[in-house]
C-alpha positions as CSV (number, residue, x, y, z in Angstrom):
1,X,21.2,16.3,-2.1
2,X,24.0,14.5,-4.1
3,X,23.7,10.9,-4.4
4,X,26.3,8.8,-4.3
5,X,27.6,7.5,-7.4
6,X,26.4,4.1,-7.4
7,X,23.1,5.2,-7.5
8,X,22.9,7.1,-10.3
9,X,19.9,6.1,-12.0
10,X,21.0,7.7,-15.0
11,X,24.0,5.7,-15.8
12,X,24.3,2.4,-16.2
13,X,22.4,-0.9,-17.3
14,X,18.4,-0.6,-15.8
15,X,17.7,-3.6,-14.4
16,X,20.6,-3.7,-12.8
17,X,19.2,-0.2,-10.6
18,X,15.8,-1.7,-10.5
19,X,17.4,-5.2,-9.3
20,X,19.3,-2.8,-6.7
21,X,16.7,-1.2,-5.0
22,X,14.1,-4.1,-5.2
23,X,16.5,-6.3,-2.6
24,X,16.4,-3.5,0.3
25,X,12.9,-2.3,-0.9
26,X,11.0,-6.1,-0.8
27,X,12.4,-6.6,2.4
28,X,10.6,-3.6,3.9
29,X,7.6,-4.3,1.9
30,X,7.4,-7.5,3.3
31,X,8.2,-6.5,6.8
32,X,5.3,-4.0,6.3
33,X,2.3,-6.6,5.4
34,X,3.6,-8.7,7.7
35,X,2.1,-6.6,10.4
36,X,-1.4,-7.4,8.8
37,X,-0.6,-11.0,8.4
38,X,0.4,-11.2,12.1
39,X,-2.3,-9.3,13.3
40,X,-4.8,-11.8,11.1
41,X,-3.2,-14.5,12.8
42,X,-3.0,-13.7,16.1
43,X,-6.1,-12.0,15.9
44,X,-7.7,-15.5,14.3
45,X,-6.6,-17.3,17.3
46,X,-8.5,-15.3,20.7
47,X,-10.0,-18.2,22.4
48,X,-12.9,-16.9,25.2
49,X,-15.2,-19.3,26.6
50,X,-17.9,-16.5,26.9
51,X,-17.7,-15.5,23.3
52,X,-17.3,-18.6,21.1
53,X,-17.1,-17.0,18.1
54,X,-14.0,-14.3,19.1
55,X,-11.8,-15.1,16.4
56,X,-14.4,-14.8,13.6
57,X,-15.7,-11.4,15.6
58,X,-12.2,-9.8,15.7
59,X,-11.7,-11.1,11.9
60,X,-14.7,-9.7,10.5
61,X,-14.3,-6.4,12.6
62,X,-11.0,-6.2,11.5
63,X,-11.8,-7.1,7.6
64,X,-14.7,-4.2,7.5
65,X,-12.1,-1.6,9.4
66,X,-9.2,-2.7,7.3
67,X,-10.7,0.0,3.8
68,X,-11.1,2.5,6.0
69,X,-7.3,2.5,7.7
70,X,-6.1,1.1,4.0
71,X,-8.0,4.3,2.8
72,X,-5.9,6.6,4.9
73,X,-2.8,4.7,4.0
74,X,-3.5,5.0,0.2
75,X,-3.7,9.0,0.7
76,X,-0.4,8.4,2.2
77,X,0.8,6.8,-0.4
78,X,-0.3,9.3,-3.4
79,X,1.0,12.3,-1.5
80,X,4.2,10.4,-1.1
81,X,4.1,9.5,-5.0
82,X,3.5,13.4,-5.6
83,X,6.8,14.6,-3.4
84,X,9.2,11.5,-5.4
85,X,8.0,12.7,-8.7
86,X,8.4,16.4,-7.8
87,X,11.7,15.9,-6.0
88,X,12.9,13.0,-8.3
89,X,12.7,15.5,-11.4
90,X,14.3,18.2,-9.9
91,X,17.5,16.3,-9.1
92,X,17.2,15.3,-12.2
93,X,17.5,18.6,-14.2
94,X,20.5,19.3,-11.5
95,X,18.5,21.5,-9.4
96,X,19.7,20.1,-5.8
97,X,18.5,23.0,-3.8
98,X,15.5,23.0,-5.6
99,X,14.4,19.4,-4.6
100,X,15.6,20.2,-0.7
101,X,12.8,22.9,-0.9
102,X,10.4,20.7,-2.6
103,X,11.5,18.0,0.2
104,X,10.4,20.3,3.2
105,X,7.3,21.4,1.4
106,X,6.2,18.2,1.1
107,X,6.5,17.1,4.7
108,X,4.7,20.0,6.3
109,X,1.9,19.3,3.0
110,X,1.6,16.0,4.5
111,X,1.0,16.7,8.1
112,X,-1.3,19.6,7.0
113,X,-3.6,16.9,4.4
114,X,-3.3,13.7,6.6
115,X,-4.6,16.1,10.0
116,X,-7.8,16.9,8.1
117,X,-8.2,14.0,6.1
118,X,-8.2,11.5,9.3
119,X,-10.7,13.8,10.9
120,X,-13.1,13.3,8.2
121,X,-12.9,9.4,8.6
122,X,-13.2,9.2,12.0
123,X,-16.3,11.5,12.2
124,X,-17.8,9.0,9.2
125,X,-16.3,5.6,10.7
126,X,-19.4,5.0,12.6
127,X,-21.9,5.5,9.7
128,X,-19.3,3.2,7.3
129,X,-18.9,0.4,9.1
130,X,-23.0,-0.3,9.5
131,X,-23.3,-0.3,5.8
132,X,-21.4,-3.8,5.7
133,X,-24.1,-5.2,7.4
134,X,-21.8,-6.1,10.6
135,X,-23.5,-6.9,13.7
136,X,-23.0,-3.6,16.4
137,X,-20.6,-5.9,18.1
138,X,-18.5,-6.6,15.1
139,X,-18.8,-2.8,14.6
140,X,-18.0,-1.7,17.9
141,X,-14.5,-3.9,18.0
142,X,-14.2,-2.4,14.4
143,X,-14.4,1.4,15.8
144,X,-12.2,1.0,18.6
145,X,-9.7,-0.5,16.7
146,X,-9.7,2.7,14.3
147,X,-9.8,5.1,17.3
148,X,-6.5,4.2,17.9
149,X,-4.9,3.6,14.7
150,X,-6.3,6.4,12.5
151,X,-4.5,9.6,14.2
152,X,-1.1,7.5,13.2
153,X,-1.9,7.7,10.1
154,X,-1.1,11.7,10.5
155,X,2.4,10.5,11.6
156,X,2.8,7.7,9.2
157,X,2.8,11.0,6.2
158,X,6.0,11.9,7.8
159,X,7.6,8.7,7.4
160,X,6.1,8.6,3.5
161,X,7.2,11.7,3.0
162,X,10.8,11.0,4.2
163,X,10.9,7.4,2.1
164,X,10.0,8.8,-1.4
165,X,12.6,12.0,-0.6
166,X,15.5,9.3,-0.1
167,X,13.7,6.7,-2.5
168,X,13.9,10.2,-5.1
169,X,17.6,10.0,-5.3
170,X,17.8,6.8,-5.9
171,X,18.8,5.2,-2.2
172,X,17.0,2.1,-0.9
173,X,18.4,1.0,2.3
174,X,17.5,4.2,3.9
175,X,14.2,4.6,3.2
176,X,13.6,0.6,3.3
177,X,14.9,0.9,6.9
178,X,12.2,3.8,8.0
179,X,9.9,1.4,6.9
180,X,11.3,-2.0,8.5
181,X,11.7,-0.5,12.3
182,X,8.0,0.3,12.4
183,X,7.3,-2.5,10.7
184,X,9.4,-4.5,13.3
185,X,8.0,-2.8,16.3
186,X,4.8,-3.4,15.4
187,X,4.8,-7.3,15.5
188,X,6.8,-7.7,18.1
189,X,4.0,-5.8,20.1
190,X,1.7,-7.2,19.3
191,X,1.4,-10.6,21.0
192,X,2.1,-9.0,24.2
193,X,-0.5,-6.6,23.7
194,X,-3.4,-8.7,22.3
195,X,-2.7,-11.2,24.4
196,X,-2.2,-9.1,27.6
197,X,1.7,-11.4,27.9
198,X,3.9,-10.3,30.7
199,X,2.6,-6.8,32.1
200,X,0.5,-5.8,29.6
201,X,-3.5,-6.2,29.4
202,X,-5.1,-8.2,27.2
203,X,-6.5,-5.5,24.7
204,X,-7.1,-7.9,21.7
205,X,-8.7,-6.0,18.6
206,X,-7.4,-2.4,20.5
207,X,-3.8,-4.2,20.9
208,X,-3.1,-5.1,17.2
209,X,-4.0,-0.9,17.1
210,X,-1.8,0.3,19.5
211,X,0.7,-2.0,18.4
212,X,0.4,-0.5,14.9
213,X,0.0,3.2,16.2
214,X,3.3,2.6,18.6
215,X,5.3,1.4,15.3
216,X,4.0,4.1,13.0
217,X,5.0,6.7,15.6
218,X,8.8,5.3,15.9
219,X,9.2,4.9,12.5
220,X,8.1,8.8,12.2
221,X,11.0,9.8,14.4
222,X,13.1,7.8,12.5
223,X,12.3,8.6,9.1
224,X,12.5,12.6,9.8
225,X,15.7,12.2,11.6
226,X,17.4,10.5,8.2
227,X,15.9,13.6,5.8
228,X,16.8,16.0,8.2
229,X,19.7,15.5,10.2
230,X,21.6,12.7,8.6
231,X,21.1,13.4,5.0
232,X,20.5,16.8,5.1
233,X,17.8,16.7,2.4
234,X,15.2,18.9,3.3
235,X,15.6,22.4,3.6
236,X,12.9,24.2,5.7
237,X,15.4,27.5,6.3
238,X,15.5,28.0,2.5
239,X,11.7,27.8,1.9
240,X,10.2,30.6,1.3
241,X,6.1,31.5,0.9
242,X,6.3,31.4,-3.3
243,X,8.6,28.3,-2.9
244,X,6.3,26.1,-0.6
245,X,3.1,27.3,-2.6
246,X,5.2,26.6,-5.8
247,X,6.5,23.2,-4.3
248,X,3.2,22.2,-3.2
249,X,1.3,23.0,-6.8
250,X,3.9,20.9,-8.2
251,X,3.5,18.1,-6.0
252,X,-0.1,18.6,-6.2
253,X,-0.1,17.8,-9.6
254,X,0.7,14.6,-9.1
255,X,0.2,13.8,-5.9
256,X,-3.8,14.6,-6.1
257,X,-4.4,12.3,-8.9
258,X,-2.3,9.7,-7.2
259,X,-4.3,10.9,-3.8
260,X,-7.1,9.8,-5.9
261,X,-5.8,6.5,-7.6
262,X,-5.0,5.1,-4.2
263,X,-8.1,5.8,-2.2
264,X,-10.0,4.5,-5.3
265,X,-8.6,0.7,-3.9
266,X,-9.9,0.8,-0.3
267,X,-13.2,2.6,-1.3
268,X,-13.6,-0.9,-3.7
269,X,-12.4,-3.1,-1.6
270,X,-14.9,-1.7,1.6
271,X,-17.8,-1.8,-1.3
272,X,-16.8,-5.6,-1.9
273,X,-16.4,-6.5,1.8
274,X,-20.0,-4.7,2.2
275,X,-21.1,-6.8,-0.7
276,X,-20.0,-9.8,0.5
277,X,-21.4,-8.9,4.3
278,X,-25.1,-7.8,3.1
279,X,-25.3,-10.9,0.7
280,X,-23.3,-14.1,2.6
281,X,-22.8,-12.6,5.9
282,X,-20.1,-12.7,8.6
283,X,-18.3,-15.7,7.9
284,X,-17.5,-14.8,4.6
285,X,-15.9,-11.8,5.7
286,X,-13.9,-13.1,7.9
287,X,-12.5,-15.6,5.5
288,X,-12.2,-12.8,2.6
289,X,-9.9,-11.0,5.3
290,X,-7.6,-13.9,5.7
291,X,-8.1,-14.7,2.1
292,X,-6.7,-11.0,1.4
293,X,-4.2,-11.2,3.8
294,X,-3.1,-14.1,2.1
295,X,-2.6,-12.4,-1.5
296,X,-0.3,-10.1,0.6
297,X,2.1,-13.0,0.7
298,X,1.9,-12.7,-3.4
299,X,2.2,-9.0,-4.3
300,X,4.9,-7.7,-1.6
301,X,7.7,-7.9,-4.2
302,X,5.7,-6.8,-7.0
303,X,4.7,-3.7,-4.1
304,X,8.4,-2.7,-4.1
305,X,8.9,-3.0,-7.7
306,X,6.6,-0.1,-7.8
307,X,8.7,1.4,-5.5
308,X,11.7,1.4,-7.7
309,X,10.7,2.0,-10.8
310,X,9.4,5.6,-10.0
311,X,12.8,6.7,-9.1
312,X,14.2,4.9,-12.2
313,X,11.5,6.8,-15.0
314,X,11.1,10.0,-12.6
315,X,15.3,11.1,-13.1
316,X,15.2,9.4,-16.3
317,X,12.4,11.2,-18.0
318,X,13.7,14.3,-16.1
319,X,16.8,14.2,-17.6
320,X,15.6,13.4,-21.2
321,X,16.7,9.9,-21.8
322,X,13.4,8.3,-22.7
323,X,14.9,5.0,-23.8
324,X,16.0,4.2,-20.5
325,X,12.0,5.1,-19.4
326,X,11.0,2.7,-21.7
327,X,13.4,0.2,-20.2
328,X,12.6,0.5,-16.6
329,X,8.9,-0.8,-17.9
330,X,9.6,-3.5,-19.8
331,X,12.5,-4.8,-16.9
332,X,9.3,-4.4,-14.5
333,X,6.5,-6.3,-16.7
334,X,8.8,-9.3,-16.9
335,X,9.7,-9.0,-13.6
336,X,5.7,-9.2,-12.9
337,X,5.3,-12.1,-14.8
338,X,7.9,-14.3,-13.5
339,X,7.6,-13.3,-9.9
340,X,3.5,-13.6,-10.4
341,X,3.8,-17.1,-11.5
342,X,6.3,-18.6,-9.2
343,X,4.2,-17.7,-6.5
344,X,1.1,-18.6,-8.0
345,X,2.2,-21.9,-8.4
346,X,3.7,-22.5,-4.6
347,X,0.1,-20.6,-3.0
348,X,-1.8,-23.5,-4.9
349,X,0.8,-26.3,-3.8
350,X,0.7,-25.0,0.0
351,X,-2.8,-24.0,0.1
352,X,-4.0,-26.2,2.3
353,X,-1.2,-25.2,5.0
354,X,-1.3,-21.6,4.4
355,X,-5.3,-20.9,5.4
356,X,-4.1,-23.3,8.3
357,X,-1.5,-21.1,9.6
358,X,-4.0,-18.0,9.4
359,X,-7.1,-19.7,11.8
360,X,-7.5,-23.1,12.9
361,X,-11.5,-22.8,12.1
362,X,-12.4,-25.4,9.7
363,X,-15.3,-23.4,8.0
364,X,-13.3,-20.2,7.5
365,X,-10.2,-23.0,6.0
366,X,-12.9,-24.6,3.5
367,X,-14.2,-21.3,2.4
368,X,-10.6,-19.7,2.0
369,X,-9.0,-22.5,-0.1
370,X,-10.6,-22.0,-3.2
371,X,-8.9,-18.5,-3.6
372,X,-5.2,-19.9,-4.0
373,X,-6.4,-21.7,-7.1
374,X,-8.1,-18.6,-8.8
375,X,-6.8,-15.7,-8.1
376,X,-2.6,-15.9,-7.5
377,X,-2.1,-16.9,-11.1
378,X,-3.5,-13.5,-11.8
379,X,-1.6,-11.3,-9.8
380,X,1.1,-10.7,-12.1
381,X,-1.7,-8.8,-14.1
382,X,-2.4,-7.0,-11.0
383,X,1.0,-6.1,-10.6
384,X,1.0,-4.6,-14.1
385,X,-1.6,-1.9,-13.1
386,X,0.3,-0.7,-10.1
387,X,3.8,-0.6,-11.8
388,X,2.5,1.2,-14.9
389,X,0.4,3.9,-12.6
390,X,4.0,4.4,-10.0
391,X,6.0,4.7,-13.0
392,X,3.8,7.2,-15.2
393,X,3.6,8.9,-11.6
394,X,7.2,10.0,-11.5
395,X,7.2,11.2,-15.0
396,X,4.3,13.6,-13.9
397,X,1.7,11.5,-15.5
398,X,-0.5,10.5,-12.9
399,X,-4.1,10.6,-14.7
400,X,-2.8,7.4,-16.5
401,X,-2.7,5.7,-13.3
402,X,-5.7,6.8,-12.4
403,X,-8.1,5.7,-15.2
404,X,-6.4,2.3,-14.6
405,X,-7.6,2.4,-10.9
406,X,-10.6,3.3,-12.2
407,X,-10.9,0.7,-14.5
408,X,-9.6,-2.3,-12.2
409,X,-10.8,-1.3,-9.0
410,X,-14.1,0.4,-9.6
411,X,-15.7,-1.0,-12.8
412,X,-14.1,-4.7,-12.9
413,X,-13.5,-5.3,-8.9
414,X,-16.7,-4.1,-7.9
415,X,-18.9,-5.0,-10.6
416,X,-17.2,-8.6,-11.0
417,X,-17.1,-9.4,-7.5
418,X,-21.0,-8.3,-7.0
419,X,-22.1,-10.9,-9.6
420,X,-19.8,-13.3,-8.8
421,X,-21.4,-13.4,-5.4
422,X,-24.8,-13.5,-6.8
423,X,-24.0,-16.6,-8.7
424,X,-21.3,-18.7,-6.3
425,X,-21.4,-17.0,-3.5
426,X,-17.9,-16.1,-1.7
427,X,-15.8,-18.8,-4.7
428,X,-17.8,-16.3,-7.1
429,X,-15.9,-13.5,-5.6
430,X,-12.9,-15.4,-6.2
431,X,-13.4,-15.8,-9.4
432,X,-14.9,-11.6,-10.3
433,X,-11.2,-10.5,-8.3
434,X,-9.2,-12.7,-10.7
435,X,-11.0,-11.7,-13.8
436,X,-10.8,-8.0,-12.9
437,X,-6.7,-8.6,-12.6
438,X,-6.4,-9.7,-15.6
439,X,-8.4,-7.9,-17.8
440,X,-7.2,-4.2,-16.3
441,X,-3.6,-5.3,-16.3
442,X,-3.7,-6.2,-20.4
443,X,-5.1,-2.7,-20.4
444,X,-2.2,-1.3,-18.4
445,X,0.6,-2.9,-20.8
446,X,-0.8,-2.0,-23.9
447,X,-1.7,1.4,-23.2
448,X,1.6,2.1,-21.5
449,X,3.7,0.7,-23.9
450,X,2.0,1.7,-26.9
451,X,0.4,5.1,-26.2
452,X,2.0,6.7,-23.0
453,X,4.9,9.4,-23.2
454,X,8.0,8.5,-21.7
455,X,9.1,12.2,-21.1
456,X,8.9,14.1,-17.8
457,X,7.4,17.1,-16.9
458,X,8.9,19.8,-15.7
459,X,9.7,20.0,-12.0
């Protein structure tokens, strides 16, 4: 699995490879959490003169479902971090028929994980989504919309799978464009299908799922036919029984902890939306979901700078040159910082606007507003944790990354936002998220910069 010259991560200036990839990579990014902004805005704007409050309904039940589909996305996403660091090192120490095995083992590791793991969540849906404190017809449109999107998830592994093998050798439009045709599917769907436009029925919550689910599945297809076919990067003939149980202890080490460090988010942020549900109630889950969906608008680029660096440190430190390692962080820090503060400054100059374009309901607007003051100028922070954790991933570090997830998501998140609600109510939890960004992402800098090896395992 040769990649083409110009992108050889191991040659040439860093930032100019990081710079490279993040073009092709934010624009998939972006195209991905746009399906969540669309379906928050569409979803914000079901009008039924029989159910008043619709909007706010399909908002909250979308806001308390939202962990639980995030939490199966996450265990994509650390499996996928497991196959680029496994594959990523193997190419490289030169070993091309070694990361082709590694490749194929981690596509049929992911449809073996993701088949059991969904299962679990569905069977414990029902029991979750009462703890928030959701009324049962909250919960109910919350349950139906998971029905349908949780077995995707089992197909969504295969497109992960197939983005970190191409994102391993250093490509980016390939694997951004596995993500941008589901992506693009998606939201075109789905006003037709929440909506019921043209021939379709009006499905609202269970469209925005199908929509998702249809999109997932084409961008599956896709995906495997790239690896497979077009760039001949897997290799399931050459596997062997030592070879995929070798692969997948490889990609286990990494990928487990990075299983872990990603679930650890959702499992906060579905204790904080139950937080904010038992103590303020409905409402105030409704506008944390747009208010979330809003901070999407702020992280996407920082989301694909994690996406990059990994293949940067991963065949760096695999091919010794730890100065270049080093690099690759300090590019994506200041990249962080400039990025985080740009966009802090236009969400608070456009706030007003923004929560307008999300719902036209002037409670959930007043009660949203106060987020793009406090917590976009802390996202560069934010941005720190997740870049340090994807970077250490690919270097076979992982348990770095995880003790940061630990330390944002579970101790300063939870803990922050639980007080802050106590004393200001849903501005409180404004205030506990921004504080927790900050704080964990200091940690992340230092302790990567200053204590972290920059070597690789071996592959």
């Amino acid at each position: 699995m040769a990649a083409p010259s110009k992108t050889n991560v191991l040659e040439g200036p860093v930032h100019r490879h990081i710079l490279r990839m993040l073009g092709p990579f934010s624009i998939a990014v972006i195209a991905l959490i746009s399906t969540g902004i669309v379906d928050t805005i569409f979803l914000g704007r079901l009008e039924d003169p029989a159910r008043p409050n619709l909007a706010i309904m399909a908002l909250a039940a979308l806001g308390i479902a939202f962990p639980i589909s995030f939490f199966g996305s996450s265990a994509n996403i650390g499996l996928g971090a497991g196959a680029m660091s496994a594959v990523s090192r193997a190419l490289g120490q030169g070993d091309d028929g070694k990361a082709k095995r590694h490749a194929a083992a981690a596509i049929l590791l992911g449809l073996a994980v993701m088949s059991v793991f969904v299962a679990i969540l569905l069977l414990a849906a029902p029991h979750l989504l009462r703890v928030t404190g959701a009324s049962e017809e909250v919960v109910g449109m919350a349950l139906s919309y998971l029905m349908i999107v949780m077995p995707g998830l089992v197909l969504v592994s295969i497109a992960s799978m197939s983005n970190n093998i191409l994102r391993a050798g250093g490509e980016a439009a390939l694997p951004s464009s596995i993500m941008i045709l589901g992506a693009v599917i998606n939201m075109c769907l789905n006003p037709f299908l929440i909506f019921g436009w043209g021939p379709f029925p009006r499905m609202e919550i269970e469209g925005a799922a199908l929509a998702t689910f249809t999109g997932n599945a084409i961008g599956a297809a896709y995906g495997f036919y790239i690896v497979f076919f077009h760039r001949k990067a897997v290799d399931f003939a050459g596997m062997s029984i030592k070879s995929m149980t070798r692969a997948w202890s490889i990609i286990g080490q990494v990928g487990l902890p990075a299983f872990g460090t990603n679930i650890i988010v959702p499992i906060a942020t579905f204790v904080a939306v139950a937080i904010i549900g038992n103590v303020l109630g409905e409402v105030e889950v409704a506008a944390f979901t747009v208010a979330s969906r809003a901070e999407l608008i702020s992280v996407g680029l920082l989301y694909a700078l994690s996406a990059c660096i990994g293949a940067v440190t991963g065949r760096n430190g695999g091919a010794g040159k730890t100065d270049r390692v080093r690099e690759a962080f300090r590019v994506s820090y200041l990249i962080c910082l400039i990025w985080g503060t740009a966009m802090a400054a236009l969400l608070a100059l456009f706030a007003h606007q923004i929560a307008g374009f999300f719902t036209s309901d002037l409670t959930l607007i007043e009660k949203i507003i106060p987020y793009f003051y406090i917590v976009p100028i802390t996202v560069f922070a934010y941005g720190f944790v997740f870049v340090s954790a994807a970077g250490l991933n690919a270097l076979g570090r992982p348990l770095y990354g995880l003790i940061y997830t630990i330390i944002r998501s579970v101790i300063l998140y939870v803990g922050l936002i639980a007080i802050g609600v106590h004393v200001a109510g849903l501005t409180g939890a404004f205030v506990g998220v921004a504080a927790a960004n900050i704080i964990s992402g200091l940690i992340a800098y230092f302790w990567t910069m200053q204590k972290a090896p920059m070597t690789a395992k071996e592959s």
